[in-house]
Biopython code that builds the backbone (N, CA, C, O; Angstrom):
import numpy as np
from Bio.PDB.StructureBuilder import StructureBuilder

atoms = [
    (1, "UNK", "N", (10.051, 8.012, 6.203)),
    (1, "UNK", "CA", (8.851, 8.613, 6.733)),
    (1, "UNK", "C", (8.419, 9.809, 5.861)),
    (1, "UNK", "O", (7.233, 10.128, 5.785)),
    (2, "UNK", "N", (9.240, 10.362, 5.309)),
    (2, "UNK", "CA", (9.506, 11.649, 4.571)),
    (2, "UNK", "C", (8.429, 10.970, 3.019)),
    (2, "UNK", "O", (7.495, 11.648, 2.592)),
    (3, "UNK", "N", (8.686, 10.013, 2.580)),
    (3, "UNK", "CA", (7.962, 9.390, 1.445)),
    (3, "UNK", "C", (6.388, 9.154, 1.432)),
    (3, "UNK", "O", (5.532, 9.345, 0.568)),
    (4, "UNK", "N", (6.332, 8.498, 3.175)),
    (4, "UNK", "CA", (5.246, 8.290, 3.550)),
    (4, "UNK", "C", (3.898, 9.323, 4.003)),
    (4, "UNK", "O", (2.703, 9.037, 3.926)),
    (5, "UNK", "N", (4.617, 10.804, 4.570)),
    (5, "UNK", "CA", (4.155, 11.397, 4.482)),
    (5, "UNK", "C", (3.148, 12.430, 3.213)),
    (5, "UNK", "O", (2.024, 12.927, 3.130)),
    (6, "UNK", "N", (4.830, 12.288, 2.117)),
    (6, "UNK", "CA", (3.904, 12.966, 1.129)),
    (6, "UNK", "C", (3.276, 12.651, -0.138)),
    (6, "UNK", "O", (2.891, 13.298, -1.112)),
    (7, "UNK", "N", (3.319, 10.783, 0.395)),
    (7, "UNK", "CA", (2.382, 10.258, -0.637)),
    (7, "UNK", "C", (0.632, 10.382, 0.237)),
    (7, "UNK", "O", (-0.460, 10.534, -0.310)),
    (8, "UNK", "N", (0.983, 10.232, 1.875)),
    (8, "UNK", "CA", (-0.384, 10.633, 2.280)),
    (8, "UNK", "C", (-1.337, 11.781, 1.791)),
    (8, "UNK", "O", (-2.514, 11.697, 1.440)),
    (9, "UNK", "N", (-0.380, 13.055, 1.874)),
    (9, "UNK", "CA", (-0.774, 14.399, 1.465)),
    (9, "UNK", "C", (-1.342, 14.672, -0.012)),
    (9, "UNK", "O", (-2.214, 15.465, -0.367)),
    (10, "UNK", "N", (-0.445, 13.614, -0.888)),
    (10, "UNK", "CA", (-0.950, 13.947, -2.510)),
    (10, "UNK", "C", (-2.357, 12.601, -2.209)),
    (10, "UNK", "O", (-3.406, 13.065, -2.656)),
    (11, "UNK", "N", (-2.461, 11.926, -1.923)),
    (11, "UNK", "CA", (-3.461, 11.510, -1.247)),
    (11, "UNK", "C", (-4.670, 12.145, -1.319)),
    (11, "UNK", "O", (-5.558, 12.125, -2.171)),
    (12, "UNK", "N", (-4.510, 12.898, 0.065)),
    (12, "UNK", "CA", (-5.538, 13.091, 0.493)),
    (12, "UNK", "C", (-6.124, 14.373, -0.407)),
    (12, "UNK", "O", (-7.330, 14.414, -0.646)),
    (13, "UNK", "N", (-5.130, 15.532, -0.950)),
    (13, "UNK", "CA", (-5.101, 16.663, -2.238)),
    (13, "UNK", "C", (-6.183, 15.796, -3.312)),
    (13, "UNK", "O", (-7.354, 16.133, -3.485)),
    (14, "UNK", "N", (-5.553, 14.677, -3.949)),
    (14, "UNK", "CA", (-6.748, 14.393, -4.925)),
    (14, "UNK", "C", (-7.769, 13.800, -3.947)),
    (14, "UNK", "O", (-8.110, 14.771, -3.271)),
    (15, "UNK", "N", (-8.233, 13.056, -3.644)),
    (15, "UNK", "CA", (-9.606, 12.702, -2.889)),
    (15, "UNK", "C", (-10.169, 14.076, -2.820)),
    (15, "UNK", "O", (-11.222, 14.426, -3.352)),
    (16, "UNK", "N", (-9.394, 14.804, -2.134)),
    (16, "UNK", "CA", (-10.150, 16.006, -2.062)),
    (16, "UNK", "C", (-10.957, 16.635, -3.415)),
    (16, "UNK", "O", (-12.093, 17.106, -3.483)),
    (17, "UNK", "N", (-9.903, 16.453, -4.488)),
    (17, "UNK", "CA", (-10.852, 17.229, -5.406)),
    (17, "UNK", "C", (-12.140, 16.038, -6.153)),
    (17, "UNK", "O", (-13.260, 16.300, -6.591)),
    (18, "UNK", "N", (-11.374, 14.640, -6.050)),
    (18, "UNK", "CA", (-12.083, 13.734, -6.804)),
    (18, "UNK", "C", (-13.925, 13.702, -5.820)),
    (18, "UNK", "O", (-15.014, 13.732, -6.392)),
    (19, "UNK", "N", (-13.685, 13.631, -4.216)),
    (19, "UNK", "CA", (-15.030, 14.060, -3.717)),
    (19, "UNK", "C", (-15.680, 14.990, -3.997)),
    (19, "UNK", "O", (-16.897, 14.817, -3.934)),
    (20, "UNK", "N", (-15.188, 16.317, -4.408)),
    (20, "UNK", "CA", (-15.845, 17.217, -4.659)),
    (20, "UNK", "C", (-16.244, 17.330, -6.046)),
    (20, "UNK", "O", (-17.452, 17.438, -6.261)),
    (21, "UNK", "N", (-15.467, 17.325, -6.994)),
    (21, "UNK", "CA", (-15.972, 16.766, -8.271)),
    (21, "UNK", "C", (-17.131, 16.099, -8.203)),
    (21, "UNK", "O", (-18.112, 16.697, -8.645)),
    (22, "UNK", "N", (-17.288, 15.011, -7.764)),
    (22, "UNK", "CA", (-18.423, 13.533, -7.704)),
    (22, "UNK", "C", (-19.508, 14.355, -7.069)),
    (22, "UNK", "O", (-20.578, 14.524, -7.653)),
    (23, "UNK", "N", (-19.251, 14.890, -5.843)),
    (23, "UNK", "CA", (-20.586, 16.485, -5.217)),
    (23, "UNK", "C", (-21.597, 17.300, -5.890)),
    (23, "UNK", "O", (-22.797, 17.567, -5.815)),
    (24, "UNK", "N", (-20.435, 17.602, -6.667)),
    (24, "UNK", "CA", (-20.647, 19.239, -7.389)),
    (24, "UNK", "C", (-21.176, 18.573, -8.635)),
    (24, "UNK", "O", (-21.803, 19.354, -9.350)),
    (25, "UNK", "N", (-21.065, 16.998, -9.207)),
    (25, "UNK", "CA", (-21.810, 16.826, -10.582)),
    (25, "UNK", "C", (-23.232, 16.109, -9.938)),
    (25, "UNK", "O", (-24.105, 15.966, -10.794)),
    (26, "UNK", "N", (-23.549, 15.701, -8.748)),
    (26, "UNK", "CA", (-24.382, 15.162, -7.904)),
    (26, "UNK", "C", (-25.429, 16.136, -7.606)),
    (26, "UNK", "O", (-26.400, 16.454, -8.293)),
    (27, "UNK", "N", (-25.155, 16.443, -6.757)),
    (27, "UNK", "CA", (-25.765, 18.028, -6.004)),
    (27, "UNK", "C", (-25.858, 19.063, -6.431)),
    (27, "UNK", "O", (-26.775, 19.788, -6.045)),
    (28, "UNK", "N", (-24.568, 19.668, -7.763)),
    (28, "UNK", "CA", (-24.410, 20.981, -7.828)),
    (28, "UNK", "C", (-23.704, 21.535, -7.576)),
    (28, "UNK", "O", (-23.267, 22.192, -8.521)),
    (29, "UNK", "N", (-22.818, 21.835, -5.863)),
    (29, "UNK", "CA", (-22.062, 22.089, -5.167)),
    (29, "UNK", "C", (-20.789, 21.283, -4.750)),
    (29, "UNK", "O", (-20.853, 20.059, -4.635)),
    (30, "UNK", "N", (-19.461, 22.075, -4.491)),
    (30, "UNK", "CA", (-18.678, 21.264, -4.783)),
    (30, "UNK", "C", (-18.344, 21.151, -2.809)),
    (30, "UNK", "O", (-17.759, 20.321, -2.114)),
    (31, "UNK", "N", (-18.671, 21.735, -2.674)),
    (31, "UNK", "CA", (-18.741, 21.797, -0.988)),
    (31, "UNK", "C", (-19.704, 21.278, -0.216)),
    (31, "UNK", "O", (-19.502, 21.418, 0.991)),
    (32, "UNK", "N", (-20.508, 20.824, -0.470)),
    (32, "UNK", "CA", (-21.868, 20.364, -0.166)),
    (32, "UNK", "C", (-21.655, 19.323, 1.208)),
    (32, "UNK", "O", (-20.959, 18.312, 1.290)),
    (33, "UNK", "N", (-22.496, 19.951, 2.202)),
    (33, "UNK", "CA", (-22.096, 19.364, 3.411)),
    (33, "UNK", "C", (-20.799, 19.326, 4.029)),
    (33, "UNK", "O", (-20.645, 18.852, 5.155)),
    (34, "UNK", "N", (-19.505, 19.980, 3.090)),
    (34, "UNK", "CA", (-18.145, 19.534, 3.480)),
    (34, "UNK", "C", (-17.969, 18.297, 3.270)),
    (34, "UNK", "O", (-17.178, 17.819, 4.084)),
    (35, "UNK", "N", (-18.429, 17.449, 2.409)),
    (35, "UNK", "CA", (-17.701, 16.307, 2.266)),
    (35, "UNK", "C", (-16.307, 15.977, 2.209)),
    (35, "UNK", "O", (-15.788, 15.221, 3.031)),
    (36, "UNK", "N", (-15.544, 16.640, 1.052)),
    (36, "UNK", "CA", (-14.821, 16.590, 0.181)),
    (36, "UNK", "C", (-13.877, 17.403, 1.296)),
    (36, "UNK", "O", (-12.695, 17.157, 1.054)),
    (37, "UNK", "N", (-14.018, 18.212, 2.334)),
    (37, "UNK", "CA", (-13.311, 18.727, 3.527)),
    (37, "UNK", "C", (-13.184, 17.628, 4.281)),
    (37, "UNK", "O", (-12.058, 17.229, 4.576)),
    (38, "UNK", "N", (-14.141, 17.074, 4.642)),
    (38, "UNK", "CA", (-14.224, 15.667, 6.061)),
    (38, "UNK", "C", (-13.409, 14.695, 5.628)),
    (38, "UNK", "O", (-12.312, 14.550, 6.169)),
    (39, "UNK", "N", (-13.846, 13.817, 4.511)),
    (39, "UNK", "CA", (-13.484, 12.785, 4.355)),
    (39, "UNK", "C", (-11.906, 12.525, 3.591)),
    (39, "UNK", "O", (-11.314, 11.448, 3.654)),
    (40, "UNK", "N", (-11.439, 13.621, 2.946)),
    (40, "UNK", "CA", (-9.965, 13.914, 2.698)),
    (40, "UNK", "C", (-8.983, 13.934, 2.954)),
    (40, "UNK", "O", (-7.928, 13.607, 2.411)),
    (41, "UNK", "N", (-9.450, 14.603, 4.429)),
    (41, "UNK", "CA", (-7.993, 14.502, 5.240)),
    (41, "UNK", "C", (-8.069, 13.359, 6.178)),
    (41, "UNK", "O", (-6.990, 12.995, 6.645)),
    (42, "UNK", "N", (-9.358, 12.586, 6.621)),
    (42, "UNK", "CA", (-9.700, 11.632, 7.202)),
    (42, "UNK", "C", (-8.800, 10.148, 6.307)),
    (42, "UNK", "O", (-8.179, 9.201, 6.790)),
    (43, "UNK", "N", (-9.074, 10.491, 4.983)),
    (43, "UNK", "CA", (-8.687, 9.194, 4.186)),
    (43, "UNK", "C", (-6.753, 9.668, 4.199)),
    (43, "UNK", "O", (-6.049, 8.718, 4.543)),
    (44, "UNK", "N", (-6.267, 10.496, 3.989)),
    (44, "UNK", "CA", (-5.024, 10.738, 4.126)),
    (44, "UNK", "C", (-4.300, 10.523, 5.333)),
    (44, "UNK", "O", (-3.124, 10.170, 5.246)),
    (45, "UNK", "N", (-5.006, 10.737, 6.812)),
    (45, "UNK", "CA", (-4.424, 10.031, 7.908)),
    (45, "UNK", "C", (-4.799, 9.146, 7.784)),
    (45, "UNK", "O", (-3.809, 8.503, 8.132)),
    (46, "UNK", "N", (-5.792, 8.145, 7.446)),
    (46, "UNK", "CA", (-5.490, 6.354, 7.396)),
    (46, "UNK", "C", (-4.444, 6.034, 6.846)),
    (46, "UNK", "O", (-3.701, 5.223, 7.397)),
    (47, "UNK", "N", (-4.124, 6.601, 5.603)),
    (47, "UNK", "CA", (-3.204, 6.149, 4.643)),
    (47, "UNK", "C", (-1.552, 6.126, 5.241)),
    (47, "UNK", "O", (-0.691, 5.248, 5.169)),
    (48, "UNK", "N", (-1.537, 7.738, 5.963)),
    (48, "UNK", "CA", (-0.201, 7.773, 6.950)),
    (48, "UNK", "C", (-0.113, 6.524, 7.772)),
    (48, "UNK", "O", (0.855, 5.768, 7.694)),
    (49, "UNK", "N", (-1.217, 6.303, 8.622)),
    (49, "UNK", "CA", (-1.126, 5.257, 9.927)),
    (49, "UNK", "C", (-0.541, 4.301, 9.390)),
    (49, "UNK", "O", (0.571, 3.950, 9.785)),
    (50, "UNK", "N", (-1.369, 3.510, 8.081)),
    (50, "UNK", "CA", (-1.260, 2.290, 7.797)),
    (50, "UNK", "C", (0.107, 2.041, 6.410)),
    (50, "UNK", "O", (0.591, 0.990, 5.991)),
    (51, "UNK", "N", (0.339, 3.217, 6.086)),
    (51, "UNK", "CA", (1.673, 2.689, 5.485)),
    (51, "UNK", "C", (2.582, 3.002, 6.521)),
    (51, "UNK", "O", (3.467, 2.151, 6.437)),
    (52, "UNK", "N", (2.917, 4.025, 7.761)),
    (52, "UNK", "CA", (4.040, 4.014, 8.478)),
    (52, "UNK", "C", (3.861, 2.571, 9.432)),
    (52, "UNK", "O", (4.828, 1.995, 9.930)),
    (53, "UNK", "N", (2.479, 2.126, 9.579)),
    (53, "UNK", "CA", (2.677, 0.654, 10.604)),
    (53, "UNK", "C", (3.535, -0.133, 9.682)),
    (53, "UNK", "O", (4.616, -0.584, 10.061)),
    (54, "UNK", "N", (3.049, -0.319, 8.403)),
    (54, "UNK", "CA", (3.308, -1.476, 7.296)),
    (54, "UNK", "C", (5.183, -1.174, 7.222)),
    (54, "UNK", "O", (5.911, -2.151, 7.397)),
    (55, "UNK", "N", (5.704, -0.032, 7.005)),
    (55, "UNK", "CA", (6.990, 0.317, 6.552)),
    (55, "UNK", "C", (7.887, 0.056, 8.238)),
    (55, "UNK", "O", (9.100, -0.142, 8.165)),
    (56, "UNK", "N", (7.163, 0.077, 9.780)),
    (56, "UNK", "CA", (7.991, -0.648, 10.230)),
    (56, "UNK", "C", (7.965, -1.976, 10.627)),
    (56, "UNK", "O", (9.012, -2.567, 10.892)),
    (57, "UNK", "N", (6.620, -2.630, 10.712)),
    (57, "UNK", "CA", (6.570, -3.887, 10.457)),
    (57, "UNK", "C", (6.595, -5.193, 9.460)),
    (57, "UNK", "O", (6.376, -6.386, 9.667)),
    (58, "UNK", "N", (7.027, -4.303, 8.060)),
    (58, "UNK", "CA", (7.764, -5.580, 7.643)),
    (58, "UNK", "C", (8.901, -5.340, 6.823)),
    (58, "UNK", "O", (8.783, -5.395, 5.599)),
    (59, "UNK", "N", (10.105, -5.051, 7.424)),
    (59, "UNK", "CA", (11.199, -5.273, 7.798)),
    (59, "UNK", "C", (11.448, -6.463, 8.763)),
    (59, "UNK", "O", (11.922, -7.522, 8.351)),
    (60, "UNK", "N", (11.066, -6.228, 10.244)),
    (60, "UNK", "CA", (10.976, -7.615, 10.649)),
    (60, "UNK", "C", (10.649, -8.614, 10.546)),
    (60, "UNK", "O", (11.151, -9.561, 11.152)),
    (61, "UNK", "N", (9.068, -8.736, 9.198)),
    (61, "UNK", "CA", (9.031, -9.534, 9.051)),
    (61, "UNK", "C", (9.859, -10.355, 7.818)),
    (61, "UNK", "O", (9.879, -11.585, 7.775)),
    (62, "UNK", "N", (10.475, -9.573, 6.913)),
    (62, "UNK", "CA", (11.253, -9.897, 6.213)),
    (62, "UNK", "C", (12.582, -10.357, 6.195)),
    (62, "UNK", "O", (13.335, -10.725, 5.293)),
    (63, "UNK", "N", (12.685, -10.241, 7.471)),
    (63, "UNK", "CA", (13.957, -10.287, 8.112)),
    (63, "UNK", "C", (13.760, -11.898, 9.057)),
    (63, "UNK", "O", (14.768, -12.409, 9.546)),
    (64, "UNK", "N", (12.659, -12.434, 9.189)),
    (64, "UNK", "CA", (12.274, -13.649, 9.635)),
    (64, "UNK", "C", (12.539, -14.203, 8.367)),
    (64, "UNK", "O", (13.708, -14.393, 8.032)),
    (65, "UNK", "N", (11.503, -14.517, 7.540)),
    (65, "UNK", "CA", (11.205, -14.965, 6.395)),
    (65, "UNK", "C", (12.420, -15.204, 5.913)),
    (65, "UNK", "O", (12.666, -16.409, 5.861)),
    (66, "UNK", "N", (13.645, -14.203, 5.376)),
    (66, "UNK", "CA", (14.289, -14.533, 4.892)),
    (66, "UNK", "C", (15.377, -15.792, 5.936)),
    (66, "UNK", "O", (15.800, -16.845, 5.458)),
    (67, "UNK", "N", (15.596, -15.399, 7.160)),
    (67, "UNK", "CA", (15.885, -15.955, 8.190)),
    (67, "UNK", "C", (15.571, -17.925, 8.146)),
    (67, "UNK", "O", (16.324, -18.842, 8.472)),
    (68, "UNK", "N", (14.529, -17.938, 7.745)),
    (68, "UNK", "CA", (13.753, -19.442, 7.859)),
    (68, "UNK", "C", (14.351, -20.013, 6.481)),
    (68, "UNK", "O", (14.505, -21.206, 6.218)),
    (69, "UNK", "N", (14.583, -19.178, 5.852)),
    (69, "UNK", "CA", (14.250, -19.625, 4.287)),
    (69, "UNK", "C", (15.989, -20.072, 4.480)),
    (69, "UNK", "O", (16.466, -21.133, 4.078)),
    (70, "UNK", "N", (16.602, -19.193, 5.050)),
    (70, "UNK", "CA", (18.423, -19.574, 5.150)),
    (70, "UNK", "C", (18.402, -20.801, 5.866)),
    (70, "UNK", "O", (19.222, -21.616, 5.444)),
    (71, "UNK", "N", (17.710, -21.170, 6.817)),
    (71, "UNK", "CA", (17.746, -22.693, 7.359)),
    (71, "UNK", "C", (17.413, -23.929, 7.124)),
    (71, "UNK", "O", (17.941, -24.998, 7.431)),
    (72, "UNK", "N", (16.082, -23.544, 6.302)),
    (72, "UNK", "CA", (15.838, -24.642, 5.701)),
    (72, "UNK", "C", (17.055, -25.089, 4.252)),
    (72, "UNK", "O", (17.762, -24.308, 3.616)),
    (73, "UNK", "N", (16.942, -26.406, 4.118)),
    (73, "UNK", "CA", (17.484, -26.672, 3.255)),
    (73, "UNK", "C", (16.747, -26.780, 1.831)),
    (73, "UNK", "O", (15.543, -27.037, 1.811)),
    (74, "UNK", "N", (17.407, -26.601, 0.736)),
    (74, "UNK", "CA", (17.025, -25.820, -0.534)),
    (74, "UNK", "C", (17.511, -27.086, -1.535)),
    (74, "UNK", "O", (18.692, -27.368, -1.735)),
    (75, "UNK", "N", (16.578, -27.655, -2.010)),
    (75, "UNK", "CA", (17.259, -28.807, -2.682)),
    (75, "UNK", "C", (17.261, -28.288, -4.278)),
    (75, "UNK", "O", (16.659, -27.259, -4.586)),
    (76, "UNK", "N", (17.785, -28.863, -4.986)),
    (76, "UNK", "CA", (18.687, -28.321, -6.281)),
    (76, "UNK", "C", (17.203, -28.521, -7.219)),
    (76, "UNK", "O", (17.120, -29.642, -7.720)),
    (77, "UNK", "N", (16.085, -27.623, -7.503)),
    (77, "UNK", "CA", (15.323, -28.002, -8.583)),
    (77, "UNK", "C", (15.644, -28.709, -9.973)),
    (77, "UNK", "O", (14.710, -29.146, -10.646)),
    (78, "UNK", "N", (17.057, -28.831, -10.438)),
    (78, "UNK", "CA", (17.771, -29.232, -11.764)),
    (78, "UNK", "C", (17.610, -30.657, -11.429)),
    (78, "UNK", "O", (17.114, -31.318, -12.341)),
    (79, "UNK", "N", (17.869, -31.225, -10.473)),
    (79, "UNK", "CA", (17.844, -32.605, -10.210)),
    (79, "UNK", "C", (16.199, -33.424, -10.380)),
    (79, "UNK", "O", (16.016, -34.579, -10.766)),
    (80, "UNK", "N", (15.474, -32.732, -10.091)),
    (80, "UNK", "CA", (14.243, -33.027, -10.711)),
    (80, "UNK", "C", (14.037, -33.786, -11.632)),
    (80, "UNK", "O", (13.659, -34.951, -11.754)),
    (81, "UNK", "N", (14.536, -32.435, -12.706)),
    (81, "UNK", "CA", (14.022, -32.688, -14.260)),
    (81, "UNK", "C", (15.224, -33.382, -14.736)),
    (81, "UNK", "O", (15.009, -33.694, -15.907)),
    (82, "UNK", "N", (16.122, -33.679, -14.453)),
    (82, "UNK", "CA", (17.557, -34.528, -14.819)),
    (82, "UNK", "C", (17.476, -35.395, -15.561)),
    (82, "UNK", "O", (18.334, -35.360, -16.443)),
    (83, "UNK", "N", (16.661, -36.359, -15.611)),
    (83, "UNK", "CA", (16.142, -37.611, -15.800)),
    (83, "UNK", "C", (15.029, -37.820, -17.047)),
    (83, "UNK", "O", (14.805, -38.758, -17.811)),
    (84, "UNK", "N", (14.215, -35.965, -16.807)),
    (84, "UNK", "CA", (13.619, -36.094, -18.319)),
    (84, "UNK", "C", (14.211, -35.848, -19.538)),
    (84, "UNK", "O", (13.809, -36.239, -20.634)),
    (85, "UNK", "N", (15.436, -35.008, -19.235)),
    (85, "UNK", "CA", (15.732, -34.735, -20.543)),
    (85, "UNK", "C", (17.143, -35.606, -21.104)),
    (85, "UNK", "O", (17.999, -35.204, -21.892)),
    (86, "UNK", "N", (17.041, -37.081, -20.325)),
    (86, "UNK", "CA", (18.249, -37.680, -21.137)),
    (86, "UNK", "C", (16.839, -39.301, -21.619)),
    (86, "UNK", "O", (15.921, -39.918, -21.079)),
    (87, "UNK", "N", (17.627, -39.249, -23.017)),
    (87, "UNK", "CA", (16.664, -40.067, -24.054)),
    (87, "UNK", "C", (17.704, -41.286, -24.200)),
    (87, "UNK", "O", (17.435, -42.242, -24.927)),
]
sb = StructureBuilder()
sb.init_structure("model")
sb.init_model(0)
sb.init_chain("A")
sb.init_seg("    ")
for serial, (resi, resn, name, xyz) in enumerate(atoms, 1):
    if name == "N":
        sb.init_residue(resn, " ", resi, " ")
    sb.init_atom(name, np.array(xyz, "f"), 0.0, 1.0, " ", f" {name:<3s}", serial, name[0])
structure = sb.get_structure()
């Protein structure tokens, strides 16, 4: 969670300056309306939500997947090509 958090934060730090940059060569101002305030920390909590959903939901799903993949049976790809390479 500790990872997730402070990749949100360096996140949302550049957006912050990259909106205001894009503002301030636009408008003039690098504050202009608060964009570069609003939408920064707005885009840095999406980023928290949706990598801490993602980091505990797939584990389980990986934990299926691999699960299915152990049951099914796995036939020998070598046996395939067996046959092409004797002349």
């Amino acid at each position: 969670m500790k990872r997730v958090l402070l990749l949100a934060v360096i996140q949302a730090v550049f957006l912050f300056f990259v909106i205001g940059l894009l503002v301030y060569f636009i408008k003039g101002d690098f504050f202009y309306n608060n964009l570069a305030v609003i939408f920064a920390p707005i885009a840095g909590v999406i980023r928290f939500a949706t990598a801490y959903v993602t980091e505990i939901v797939l584990p389980k799903k990986t934990e299926g997947i691999a699960e299915s993949v152990k049951n099914k049976e796995n036939p020998n790809p070598a046996n395939d090509f067996a046959g092409f390479f004797h002349l």
